[in-house]
Structure formats: C-alpha cells, structure tokens
C-alpha positions as CSV (number, residue, x, y, z in Angstrom):
1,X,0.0,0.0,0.0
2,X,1.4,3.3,-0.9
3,X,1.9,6.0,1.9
4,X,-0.7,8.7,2.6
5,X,0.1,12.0,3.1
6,X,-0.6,11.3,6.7
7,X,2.5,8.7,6.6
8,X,4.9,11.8,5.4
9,X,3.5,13.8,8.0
10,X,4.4,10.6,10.3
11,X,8.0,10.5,8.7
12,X,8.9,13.8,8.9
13,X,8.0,14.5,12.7
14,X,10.1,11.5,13.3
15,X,13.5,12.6,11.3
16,X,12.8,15.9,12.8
17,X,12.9,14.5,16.4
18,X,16.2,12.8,14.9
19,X,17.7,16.2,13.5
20,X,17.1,17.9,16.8
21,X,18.7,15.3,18.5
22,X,21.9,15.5,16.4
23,X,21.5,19.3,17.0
24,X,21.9,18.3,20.9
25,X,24.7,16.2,19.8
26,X,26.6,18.4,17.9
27,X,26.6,21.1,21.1
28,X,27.8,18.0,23.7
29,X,31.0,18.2,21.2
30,X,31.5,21.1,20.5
31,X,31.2,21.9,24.8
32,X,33.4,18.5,25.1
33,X,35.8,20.2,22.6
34,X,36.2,23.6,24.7
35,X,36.2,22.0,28.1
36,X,39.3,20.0,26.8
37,X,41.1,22.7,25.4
38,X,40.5,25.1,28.1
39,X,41.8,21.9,30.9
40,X,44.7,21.1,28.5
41,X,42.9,17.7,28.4
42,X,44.7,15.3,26.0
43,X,42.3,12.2,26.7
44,X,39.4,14.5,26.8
45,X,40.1,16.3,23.7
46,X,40.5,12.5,22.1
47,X,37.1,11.5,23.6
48,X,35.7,14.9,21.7
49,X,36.6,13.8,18.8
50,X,35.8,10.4,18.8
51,X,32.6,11.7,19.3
52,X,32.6,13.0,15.7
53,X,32.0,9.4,14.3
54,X,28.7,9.4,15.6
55,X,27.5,12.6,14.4
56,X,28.8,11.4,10.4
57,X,26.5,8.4,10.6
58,X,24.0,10.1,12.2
59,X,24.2,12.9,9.7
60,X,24.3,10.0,6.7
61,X,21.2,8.2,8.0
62,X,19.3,11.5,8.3
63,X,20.4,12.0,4.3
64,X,19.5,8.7,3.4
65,X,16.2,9.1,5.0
66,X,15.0,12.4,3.5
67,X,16.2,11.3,0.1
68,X,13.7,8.0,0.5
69,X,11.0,10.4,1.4
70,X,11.1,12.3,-1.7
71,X,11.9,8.8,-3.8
72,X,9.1,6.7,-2.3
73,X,6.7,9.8,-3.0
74,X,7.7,10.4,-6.0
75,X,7.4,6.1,-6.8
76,X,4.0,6.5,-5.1
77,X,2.6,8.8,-7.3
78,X,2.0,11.4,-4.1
79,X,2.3,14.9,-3.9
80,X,3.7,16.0,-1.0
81,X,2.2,19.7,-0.4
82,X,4.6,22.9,-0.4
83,X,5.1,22.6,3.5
84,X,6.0,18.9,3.2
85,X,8.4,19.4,0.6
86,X,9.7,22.6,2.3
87,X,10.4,20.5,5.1
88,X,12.4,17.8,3.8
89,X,14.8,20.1,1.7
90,X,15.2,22.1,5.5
91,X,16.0,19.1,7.3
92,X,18.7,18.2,4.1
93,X,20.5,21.5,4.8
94,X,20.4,21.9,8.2
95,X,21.8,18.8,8.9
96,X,24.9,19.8,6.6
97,X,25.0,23.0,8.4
98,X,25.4,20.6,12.0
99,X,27.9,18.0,10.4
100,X,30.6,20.8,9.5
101,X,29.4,22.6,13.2
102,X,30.8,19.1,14.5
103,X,34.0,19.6,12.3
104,X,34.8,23.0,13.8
105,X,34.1,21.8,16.9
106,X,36.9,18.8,16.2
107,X,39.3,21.0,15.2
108,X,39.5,22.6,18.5
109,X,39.5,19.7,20.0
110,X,42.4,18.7,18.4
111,X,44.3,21.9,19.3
112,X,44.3,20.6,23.0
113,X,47.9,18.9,22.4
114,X,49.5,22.4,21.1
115,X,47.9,24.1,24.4
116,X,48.8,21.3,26.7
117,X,52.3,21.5,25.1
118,X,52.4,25.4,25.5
119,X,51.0,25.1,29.4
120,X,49.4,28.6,29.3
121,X,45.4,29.1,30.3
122,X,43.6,30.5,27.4
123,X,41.8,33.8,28.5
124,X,38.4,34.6,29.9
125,X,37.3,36.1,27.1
126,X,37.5,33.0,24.9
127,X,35.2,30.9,27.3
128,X,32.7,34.3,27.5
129,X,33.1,33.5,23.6
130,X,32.2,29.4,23.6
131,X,29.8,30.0,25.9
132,X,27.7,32.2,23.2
133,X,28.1,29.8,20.6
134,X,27.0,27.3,22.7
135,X,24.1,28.9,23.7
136,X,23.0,30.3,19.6
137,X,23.8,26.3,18.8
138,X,21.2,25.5,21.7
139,X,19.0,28.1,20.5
140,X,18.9,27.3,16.9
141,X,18.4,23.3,17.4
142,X,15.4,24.2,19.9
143,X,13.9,26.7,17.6
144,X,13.8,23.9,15.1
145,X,12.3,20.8,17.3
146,X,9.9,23.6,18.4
147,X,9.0,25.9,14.8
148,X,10.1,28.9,16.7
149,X,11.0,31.2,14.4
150,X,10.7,33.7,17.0
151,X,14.1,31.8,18.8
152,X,15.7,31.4,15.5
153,X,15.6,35.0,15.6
154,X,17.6,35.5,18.7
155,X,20.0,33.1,17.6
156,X,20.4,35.4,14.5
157,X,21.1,39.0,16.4
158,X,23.3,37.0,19.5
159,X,26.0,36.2,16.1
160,X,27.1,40.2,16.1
161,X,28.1,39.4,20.0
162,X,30.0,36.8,18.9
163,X,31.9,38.9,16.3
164,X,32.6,41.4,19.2
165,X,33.9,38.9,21.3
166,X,36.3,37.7,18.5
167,X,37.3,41.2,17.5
168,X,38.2,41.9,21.8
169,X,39.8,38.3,22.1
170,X,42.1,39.3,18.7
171,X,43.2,42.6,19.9
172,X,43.9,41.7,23.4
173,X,46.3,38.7,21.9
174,X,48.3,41.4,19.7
175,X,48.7,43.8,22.7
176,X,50.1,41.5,25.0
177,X,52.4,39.8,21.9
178,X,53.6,43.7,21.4
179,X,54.0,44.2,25.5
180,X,56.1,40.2,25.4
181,X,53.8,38.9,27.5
182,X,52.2,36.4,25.0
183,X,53.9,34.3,22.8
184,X,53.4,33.9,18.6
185,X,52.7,30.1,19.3
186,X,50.1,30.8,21.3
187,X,48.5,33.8,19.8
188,X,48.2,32.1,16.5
189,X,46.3,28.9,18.5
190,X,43.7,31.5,20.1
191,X,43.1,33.0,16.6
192,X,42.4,29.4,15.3
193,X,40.2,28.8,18.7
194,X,38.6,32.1,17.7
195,X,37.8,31.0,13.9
196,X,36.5,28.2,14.9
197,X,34.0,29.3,17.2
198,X,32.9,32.0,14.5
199,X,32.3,29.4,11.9
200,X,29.9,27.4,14.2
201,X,28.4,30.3,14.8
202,X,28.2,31.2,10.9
203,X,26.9,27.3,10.6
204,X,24.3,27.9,13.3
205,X,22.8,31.3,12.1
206,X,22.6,29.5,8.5
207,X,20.2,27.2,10.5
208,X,18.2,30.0,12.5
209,X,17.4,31.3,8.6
210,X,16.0,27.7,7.3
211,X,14.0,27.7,9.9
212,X,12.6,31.0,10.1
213,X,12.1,30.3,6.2
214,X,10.1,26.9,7.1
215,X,7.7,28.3,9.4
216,X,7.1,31.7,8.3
217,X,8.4,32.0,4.2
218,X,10.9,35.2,5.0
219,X,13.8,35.3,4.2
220,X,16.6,36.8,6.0
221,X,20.1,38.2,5.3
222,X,22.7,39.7,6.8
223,X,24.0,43.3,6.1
224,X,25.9,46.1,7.3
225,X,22.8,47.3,9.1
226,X,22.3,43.7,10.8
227,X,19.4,41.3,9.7
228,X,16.7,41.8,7.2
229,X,13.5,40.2,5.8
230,X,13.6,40.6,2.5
231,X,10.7,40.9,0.5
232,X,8.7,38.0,-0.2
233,X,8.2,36.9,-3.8
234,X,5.1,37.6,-5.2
C-alpha cells in the first residue's frame, strides 16, 4: 500500500525529532571540545573527537532518510504539499549545516595537544566567547524541534556578540604579543580557537534562517545594518 500524506507527515515528525537530536549532539561536542582545550585535556580532547564518528552516521542516516522520502513519493505517485516538501529540503540543509558545526568543533579539540604543550590558560574572554556559541547552537536546534521562528531570531542578532567577542579576544592577543607577554605560538592557537568558534556560529545562524524560512516564508540576510526580511516573492 502506498503511503498517505498522513504517513509523510508521520516520517517527517520523526527525522525531525532525529535532526534535533543531532542538534543536541553536535553542542555535547562542541562543549566537550572547549572543556578540553581550556583543561589542557589530552584524553578528553581524544574522547571529543571520537565523538565526531557518531555525528557522520548520524548525519548520513538523516540523508539517506529524507532522500527515500522524496523517492518513495515520488514512486507512489503522491504529492507531497509545499510545506511537506519545504520541510524535507530544511532538514537536508540543516543537517549539513550541524555536520561541518561538529567539524569545527573537532578542530578545536584537536588543538588541545599544542595548548597542553604550550602550558598557558587560554583567557576569559574565549570561554565568554564558547559559551555564546553554545548557547545560539542550543537556540537554533530548539527553535527547530519547536518551529520557533521567534528563537531562531535570537540566535540570528546573539552572532554580532560573537563577532565582538572575537574582535576583543584578537586585539587583546596582539597587545600583549607587542608588550612580550604572549607568545606567537600561542596567539596564533587562540586565533584558530577564535575562527573556529565563529564558523559554528556562521553554521548555526545559516540554520536560524531555514528555519525561520520553514515556518514563516521570509527570508533573512545579513548586512551592514544587521538582519533583514527581504521581500517576499510575489
């Protein structure tokens, strides 16, 4: 018997539930990740990115899954309305968006050696800035479980904090190279900590727009001005 549209409806609740569950996945490594670096954690940083082999088949299952939707619909001869459809291709890109979050969140992981090597705490304003990008990475998988394009929005304005926090971490790191205080190894490790972070933010505001376009149509951009809607096509 081929499936209803009630059986899509069925599917797609359930590889949501899935996709925010990666979301919350994707977070526990990226925290893992900055927990080890900022402890100089060898084993920890290893366990971090061990962790990475569960998100990459959980992020291959959730492709194979969406793809069968759209093949066995297309088979069946169904139509699967505008929302349906909408939803599938959302759930395609926002669980790319989470499976190169994860790698960012590997690759600081795998600094921990260099830092552990080095002996020197990383500064408090790099855990004021993993701290934000943990919480617009909670945010933005929440706002999808939920269709709360109202969170995905305040995922989207926390992403200029972010920036500032980079911008402050950077230029503290130069002033103390210039004052001696800092060395070039270590500076250059915070600016790849730093670059990190920013790209899982990047990754996670890309979400909070699919899923304010999924529940609501807009679409959003960033400018100098901050965030806009633009105009809806007629």
């Amino acid at each position: 018997m081929a499936d209803q549209p009630g059986d899509f409806d069925q599917r797609l609740a359930e590889l949501t539930a899935t996709l925010a569950q990666q979301g919350v996945r994707v977070t526990q490594l990226f925290e893992a990740a900055c927990d080890a670096a900022f402890a100089m954690d060898v084993a920890a940083a290893r366990l971090a990115v061990n962790a990475d082999d569960e998100v990459d088949r959980v992020d291959i299952e959730i492709e194979k899954q969406a793809i069968a939707i759209l093949t066995e619909a297309t088979h069946a001869g169904t139509c699967l309305s505008v929302g349906q459809f909408r939803r599938v291709l959302t759930i395609v890109k926002i669980n790319n968006e989470l499976e190169r979050a994860a790698d960012s969140a590997t690759a600081i992981a795998e600094q921990t050696p260099a830092l552990a090597e080095i002996g020197t705490q990383l500064p408090d304003t790099l855990r004021v800035l993993t701290n934000s990008v943990a919480g617009i990475l909670r945010d933005v998988s929440r706002s999808f479980e939920r269709d709360d394009p109202r969170l995905a929005k305040l995922a989207l304005d926390a992403e200029d904090t972010v920036e500032a926090f980079k911008s402050q971490l950077l230029r503290d790191a130069e002033r103390a190279i210039a004052r001696g205080d800092m060395g070039v190894d270590f500076a250059f490790t915070i600016h790849e900590l730093a670059n990190q972070c920013e790209r899982i933010a990047d990754h996670a505001t890309n979400i909070a727009e699919q899923v304010i376009y999924a529940t609501t149509g807009a679409i959003v951009r960033h400018t100098d001005a901050g965030w806009v809607e633009l105009p809806k096509p007629s």
